[in-house]
C-alpha positions as CSV (number, residue, x, y, z in Angstrom):
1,X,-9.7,-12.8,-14.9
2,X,-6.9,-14.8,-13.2
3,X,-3.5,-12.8,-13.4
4,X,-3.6,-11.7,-9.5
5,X,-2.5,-8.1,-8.3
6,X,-0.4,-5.4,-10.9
7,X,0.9,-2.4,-8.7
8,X,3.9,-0.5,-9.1
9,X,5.5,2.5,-7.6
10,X,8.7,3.5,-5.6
11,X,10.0,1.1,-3.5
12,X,12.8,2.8,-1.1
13,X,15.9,1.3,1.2
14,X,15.1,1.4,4.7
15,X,17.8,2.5,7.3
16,X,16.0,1.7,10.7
17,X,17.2,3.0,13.8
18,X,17.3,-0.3,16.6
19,X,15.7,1.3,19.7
20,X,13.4,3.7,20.9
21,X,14.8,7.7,21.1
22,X,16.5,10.7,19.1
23,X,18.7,9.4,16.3
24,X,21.3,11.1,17.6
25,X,21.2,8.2,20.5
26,X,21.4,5.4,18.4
27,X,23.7,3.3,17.7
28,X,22.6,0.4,15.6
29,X,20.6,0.4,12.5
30,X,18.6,-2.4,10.2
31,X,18.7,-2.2,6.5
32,X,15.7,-3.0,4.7
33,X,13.2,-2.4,2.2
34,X,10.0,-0.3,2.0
35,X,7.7,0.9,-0.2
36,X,3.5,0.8,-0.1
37,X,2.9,-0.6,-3.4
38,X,5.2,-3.6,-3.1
39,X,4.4,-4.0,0.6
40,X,0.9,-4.8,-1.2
41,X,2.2,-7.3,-3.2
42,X,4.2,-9.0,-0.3
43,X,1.3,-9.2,1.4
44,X,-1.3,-10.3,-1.1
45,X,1.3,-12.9,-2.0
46,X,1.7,-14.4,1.3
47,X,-1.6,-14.9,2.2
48,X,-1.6,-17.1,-0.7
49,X,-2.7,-14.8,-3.9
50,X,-0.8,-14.1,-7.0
51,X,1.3,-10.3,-7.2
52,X,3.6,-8.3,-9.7
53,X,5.6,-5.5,-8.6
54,X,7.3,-2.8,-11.2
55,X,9.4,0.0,-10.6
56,X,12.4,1.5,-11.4
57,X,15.4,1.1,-9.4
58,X,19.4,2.3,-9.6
59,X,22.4,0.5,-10.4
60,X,23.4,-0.4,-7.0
61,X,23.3,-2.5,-4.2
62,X,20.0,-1.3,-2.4
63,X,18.3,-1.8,-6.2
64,X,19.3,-5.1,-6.0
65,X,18.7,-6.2,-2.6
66,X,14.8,-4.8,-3.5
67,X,14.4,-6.7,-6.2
68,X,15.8,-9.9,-4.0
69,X,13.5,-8.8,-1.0
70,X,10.8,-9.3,-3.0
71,X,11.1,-12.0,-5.2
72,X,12.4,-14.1,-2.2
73,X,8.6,-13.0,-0.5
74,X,6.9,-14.8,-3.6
75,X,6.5,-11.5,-5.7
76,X,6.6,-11.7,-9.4
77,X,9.4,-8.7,-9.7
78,X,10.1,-6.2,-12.6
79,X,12.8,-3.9,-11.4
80,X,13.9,-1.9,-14.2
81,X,16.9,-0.6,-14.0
82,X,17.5,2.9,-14.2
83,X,21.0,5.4,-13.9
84,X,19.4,7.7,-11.2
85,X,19.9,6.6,-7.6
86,X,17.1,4.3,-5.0
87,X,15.6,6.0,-3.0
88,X,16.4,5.6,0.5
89,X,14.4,6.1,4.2
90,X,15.5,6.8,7.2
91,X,13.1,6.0,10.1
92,X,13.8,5.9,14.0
93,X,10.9,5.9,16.7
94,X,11.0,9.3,18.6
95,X,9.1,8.1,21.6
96,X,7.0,4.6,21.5
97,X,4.5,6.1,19.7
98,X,6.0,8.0,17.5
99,X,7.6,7.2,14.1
100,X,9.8,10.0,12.2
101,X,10.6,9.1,8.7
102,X,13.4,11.2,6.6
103,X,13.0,10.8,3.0
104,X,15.9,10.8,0.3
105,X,14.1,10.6,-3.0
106,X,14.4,13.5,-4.9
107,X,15.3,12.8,-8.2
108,X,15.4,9.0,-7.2
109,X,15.3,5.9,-10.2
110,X,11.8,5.6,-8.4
111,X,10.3,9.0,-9.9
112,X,11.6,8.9,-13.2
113,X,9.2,6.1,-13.9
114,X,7.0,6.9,-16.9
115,X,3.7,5.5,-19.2
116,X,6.2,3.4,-21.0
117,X,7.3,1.7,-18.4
118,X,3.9,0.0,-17.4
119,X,3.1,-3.0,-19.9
120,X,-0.7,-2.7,-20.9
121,X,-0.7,-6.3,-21.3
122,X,0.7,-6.7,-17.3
123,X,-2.6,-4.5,-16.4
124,X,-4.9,-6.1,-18.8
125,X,-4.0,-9.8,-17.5
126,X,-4.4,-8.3,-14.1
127,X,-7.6,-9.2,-11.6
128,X,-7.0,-6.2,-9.6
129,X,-4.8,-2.7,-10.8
130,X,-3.5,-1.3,-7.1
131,X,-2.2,2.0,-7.1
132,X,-1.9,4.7,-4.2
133,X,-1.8,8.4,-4.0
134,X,2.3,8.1,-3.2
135,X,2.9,7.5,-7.2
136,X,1.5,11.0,-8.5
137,X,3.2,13.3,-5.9
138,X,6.6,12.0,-6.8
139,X,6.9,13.3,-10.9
140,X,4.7,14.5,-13.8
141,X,5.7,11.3,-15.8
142,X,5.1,8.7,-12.9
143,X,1.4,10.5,-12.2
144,X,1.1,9.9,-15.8
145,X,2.1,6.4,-15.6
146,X,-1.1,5.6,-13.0
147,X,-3.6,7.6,-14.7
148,X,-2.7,6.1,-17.6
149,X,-2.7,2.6,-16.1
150,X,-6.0,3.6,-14.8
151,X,-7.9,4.2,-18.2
152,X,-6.1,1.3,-19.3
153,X,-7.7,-1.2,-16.7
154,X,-11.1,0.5,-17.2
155,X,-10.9,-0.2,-20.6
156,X,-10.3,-4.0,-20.1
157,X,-12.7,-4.2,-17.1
158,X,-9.7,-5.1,-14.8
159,X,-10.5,-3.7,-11.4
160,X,-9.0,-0.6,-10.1
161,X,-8.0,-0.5,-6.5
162,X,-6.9,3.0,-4.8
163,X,-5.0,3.8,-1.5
164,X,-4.8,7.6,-0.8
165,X,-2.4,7.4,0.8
166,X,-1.1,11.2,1.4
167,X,2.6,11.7,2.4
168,X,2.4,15.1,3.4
169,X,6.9,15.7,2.8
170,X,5.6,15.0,-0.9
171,X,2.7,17.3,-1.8
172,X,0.9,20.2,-0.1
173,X,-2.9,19.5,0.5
174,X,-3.6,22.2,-1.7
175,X,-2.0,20.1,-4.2
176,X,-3.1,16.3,-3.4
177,X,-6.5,17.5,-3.0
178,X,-7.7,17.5,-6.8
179,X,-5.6,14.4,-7.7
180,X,-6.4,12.3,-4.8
181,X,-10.4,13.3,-5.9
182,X,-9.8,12.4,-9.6
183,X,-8.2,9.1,-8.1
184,X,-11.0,7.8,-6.2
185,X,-13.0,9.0,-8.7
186,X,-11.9,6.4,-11.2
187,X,-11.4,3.3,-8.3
188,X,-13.9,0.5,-8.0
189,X,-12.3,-0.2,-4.9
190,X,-11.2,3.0,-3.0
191,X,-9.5,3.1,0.7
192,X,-8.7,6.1,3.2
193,X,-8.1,6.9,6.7
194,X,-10.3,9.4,8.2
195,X,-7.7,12.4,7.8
196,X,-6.9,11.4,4.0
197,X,-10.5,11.4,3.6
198,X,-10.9,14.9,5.0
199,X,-8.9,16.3,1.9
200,X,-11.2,16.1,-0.4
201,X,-14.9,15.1,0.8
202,X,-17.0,16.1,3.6
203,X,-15.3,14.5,6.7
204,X,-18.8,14.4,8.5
205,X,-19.3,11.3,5.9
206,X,-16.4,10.3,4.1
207,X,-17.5,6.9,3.2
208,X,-21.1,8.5,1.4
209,X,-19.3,10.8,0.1
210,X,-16.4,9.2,-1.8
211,X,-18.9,6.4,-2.7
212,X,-20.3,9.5,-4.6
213,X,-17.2,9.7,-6.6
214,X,-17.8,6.1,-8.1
215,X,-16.4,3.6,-6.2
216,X,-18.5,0.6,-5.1
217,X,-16.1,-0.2,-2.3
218,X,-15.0,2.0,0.2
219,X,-13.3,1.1,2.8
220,X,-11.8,4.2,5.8
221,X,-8.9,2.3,8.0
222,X,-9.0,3.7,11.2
223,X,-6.1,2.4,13.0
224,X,-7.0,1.4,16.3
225,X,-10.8,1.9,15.9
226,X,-11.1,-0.6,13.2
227,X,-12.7,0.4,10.0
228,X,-15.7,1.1,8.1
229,X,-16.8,0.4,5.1
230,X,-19.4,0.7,2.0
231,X,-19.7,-1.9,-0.2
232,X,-21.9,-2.5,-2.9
233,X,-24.4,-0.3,-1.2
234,X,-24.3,-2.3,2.4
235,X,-22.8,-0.5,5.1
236,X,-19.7,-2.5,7.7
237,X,-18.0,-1.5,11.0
238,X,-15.4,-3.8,12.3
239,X,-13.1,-2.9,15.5
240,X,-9.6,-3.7,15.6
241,X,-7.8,-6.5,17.5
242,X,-6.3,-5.6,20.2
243,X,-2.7,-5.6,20.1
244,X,0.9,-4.7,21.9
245,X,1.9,-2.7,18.8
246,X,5.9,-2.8,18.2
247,X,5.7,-1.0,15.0
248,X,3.0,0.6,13.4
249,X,4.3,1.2,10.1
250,X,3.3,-0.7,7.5
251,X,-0.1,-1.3,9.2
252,X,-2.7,0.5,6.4
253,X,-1.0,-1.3,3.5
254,X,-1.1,-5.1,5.2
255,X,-4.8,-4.2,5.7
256,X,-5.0,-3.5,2.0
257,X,-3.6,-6.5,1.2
258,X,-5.3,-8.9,3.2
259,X,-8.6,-7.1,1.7
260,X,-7.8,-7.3,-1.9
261,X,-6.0,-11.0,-1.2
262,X,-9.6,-12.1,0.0
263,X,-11.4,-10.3,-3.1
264,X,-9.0,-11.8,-5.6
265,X,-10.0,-15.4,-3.9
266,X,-14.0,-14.6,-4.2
267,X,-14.6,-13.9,-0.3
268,X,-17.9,-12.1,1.0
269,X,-17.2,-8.5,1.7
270,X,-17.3,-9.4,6.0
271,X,-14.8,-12.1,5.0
272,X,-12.3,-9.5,3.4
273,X,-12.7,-7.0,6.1
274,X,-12.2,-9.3,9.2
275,X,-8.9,-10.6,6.8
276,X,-7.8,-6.9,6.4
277,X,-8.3,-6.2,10.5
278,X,-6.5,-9.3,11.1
279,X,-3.6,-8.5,8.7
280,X,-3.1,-5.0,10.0
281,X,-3.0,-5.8,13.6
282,X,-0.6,-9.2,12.6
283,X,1.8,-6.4,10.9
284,X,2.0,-4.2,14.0
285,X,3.4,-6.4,16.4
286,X,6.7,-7.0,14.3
287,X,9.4,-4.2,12.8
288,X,9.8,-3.6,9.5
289,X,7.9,-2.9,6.3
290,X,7.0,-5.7,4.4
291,X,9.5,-8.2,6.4
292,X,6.3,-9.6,8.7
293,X,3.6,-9.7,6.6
294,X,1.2,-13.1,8.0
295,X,0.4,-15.7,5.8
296,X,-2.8,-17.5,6.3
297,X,-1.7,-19.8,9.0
298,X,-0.3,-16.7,11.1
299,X,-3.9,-15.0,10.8
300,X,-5.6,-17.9,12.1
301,X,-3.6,-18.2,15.1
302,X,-4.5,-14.3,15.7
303,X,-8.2,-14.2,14.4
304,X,-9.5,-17.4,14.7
305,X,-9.6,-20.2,12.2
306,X,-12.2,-18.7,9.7
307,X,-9.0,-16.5,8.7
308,X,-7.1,-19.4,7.1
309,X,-8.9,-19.5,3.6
């Protein structure tokens, strides 16, 4: 298999308060893009791998500078056009540790996205199927569309790739719980943080325990402790590089990317792990999303020169 990374979800504008302090201080904002399927795809595609992006978008200006943003980072793009609104973030750092995110999505182009909307043939060409736990909080059609996807990948022997990833402003964890289990459950790659873990397995052994579930690969991001990870039966810790973090959002999905990015290329499982270390600390010292994601060169200079594969 050849065709790179299919994901898809809701990709969001991103109003970004300049500064550090209350929003009702600032005074300047960036405009950008956000969204952690296609910040995925950036990042898989600048370290040099192949990635499509689908989702639906509105008719109007912040659909279109999405599906610019990311066809400009080397993403294969399918922005379907829908008459519902995109979706729109607004973030602004509370203290310098702290990130508050507002989300105006309810009813957004992004959620109306439904089995019909993801090609089989997309997912079937595909080396990897990435999809997160974001997707099935945000409608019944669009957790439709990635268990569907799912079954469909399975059936072609694609490999499925799962971020939890709980947003909390989306679902209770009364209601994540079951679906973020069934998830994992079908991965062949599976990734968590401790706390997203917690939901749904024992948290005094996440990674045995999810393995449990079916996935060979399972990988908990831990931030600034590094990760951890069970792969193929052979257990991995890895510490983090230590940075001067500007912004930490962003963080858990450039890890993801750098991970799959090195899978998709045929690296050893310590390869794709220092990769995904390296990529998540890279993202941390720069605003924005998606807008610094390293490429190969830019790891290298971080992580040492085993990094540029």
């Amino acid at each position: 298999m050849s065709g790179g990374l299919f994901t898809f979800g809701e990709t969001m504008g991103l109003i970004a308060a300049d500064g550090i302090g209350p929003l009702a201080h600032a005074r300047s904002f960036g405009f950008g893009i956000g969204g952690a399927e296609s910040n995925v795809a950036v990042g898989v595609a600048r370290l040099g791998g192949e990635a499509t992006w689908l989702g639906r978008v509105g008719p109007d200006s912040t659909g279109d500078l999405i599906a610019a943003r990311l066809t400009a980072a080397g993403v294969r793009t399918l922005a379907l056009r829908d008459e519902a609104f995109t979706g729109l973030m607004v973030r602004y750092r509370r203290s310098g540790a702290f990130a508050h995110v507002d989300y105006h999505r309810a009813g957004s182009a992004g959620s109306r996205l439904t089995p019909a909307d993801v090609p089989a043939g997309e997912i079937t060409g595909a080396a990897v199927l990435h999809v997160t736990g974001i997707t099935p909080a945000l409608s019944e059609s669009a957790r439709a569309a990635v268990f569907q996807s799912i079954e469909t990948a399975k059936s072609a022997g694609v490999t499925v790739s799962v971020d939890v990833n709980y947003r909390s402003k989306l679902w209770s964890r009364f209601d994540a719980a079951p679906v973020l289990r069934d998830l994992v459950s079908r991965a062949d790659v599976a990734f968590a943080g401790p706390d997203e873990a917690a939901l749904f397995v024992d948290p005094a052994d996440p990674l045995g325990e999810m393995a449990k579930l079916g996935p060979a690969e399972v990988v908990i991001k831990d931030g600034a402790r590094g990760c951890s990870a069970l792969i193929d039966g052979a257990s991995f810790t890895v510490p983090a590089i230590p940075v001067t973090v500007i912004d930490p959002v962003g963080a858990g999905d450039a890890f993801v990317a750098g991970y799959l990015a090195d899978r998709m290329a045929g690296a050893a499982p310590a390869a794709r792990l220092a990769t995904a270390i390296a990529a998540g600390a890279f993202a941390v010292t720069v605003p924005g999303d998606c807008e610094g994601l390293p490429d190969r060169d830019e790891l290298a200079a971080l992580g040492g020169d085993d990094l540029r594969r």
